[in-house]
N, C-alpha and C positions, 0 to 999 in steps of 0.2 A: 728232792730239794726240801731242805727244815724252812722253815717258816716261821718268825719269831712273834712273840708279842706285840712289840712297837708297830708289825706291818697289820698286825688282825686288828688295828682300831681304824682299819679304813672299813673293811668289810663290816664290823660293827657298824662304828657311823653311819655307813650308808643303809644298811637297815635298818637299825631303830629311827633314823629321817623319813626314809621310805613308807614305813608302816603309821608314820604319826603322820605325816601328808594322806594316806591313806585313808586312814579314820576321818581326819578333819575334811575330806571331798568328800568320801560317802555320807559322813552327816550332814553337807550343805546341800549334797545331790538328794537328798530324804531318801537315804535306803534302809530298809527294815536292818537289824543286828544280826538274823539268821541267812539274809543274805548276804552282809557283810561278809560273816564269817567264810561263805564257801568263795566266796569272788576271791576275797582276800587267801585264802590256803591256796584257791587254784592260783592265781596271781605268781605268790611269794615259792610256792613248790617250782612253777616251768621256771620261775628266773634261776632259781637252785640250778635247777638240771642245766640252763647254759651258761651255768659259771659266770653268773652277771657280779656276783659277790666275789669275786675272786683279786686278790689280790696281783695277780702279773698283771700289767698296763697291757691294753689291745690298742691299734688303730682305732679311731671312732666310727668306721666306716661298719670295719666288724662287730663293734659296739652295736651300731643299729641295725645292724644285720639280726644279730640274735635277739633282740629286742624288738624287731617287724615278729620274728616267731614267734616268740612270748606274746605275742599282742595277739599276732594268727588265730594262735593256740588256747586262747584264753577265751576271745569270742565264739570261738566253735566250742569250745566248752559251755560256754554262758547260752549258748542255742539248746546245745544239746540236752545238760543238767539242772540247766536255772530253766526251764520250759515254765512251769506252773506259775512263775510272775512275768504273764510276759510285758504286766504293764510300767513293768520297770527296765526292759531291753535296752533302750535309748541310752537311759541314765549307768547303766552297767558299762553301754559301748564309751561313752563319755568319760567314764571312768578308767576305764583302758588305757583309751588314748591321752589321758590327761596322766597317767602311769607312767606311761611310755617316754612323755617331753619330759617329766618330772625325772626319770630313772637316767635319761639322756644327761640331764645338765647334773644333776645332783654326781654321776660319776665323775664328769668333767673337774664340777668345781673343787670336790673335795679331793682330788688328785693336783691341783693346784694349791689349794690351803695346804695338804696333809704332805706337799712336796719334798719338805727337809727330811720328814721321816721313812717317806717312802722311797726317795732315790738312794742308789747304791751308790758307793765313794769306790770311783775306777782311777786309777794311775794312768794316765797317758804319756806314755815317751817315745818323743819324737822333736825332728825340728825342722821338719818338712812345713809345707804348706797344708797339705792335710792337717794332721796334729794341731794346728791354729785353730781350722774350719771347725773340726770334733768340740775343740775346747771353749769354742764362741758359741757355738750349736746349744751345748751342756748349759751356758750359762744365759744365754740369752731367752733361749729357747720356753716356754711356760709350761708345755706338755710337753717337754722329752722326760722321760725319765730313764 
């Protein structure tokens, strides 16, 4: 399936928001830049790998599904690789999970703002009762896409 330009300014947006929320918690949480950088690569690499950036619409269920992992995965990382500051552990875990509501709603919302451009223009023919439901579902609806 091709994938156009007009759909990659969701996954843009949600990254460069993501990563400047990012910055501005670790500077208010005081983390050194050399830990920035690895929290932040490991962070922004696991969401990569489950397709948090991805432009198809998931349930939010599965949404936070992959994103408990990413969160998982990033703390056990933060034990294992960030060891030698442990006196920042706290403020790492904080930033995680401050990641995580952030990654949660920032998908949400900008799949609401970026709607007109993300939804697909389907023909519905019918003149059942169904076909109404579908058609009031589509318009009413805030997250169907």
């Amino acid at each position: 399936m091709r994938v156009n330009i007009k759909e990659n300014i969701y996954s843009i947006a949600l990254f460069i928001i993501e990563i400047s929320l990012f910055i501005l918690c670790s500077n208010w949480f005081g983390i050194p830049n050399y830990l920035l950088k690895r929290i932040g690569a490991v962070w922004f690499f696991v969401s990569f790998m489950f397709k948090h950036y991805s432009v198809q619409s998931t349930l939010i269920w599965d949404e936070m599904n992959a994103l408990l992992k990413v969160l998982a995965i990033c703390i056990i990382i933060g034990f294992i690789f960030i060891y030698p500051s442990m006196k920042y552990l706290l403020n790492i875990i904080m930033i995680d999970l401050f990641m995580f509501m952030i990654s949660i709603l920032l998908n949400r919302g900008l799949r609401i703002i970026l709607r007109d451009i993300l939804a697909k223009k389907t023909m519905i023919v019918g003149t059942c009762y169904d076909a109404y439901r579908v058609i009031y579902l589509e318009s009413e609806m805030r997250l169907c896409l």
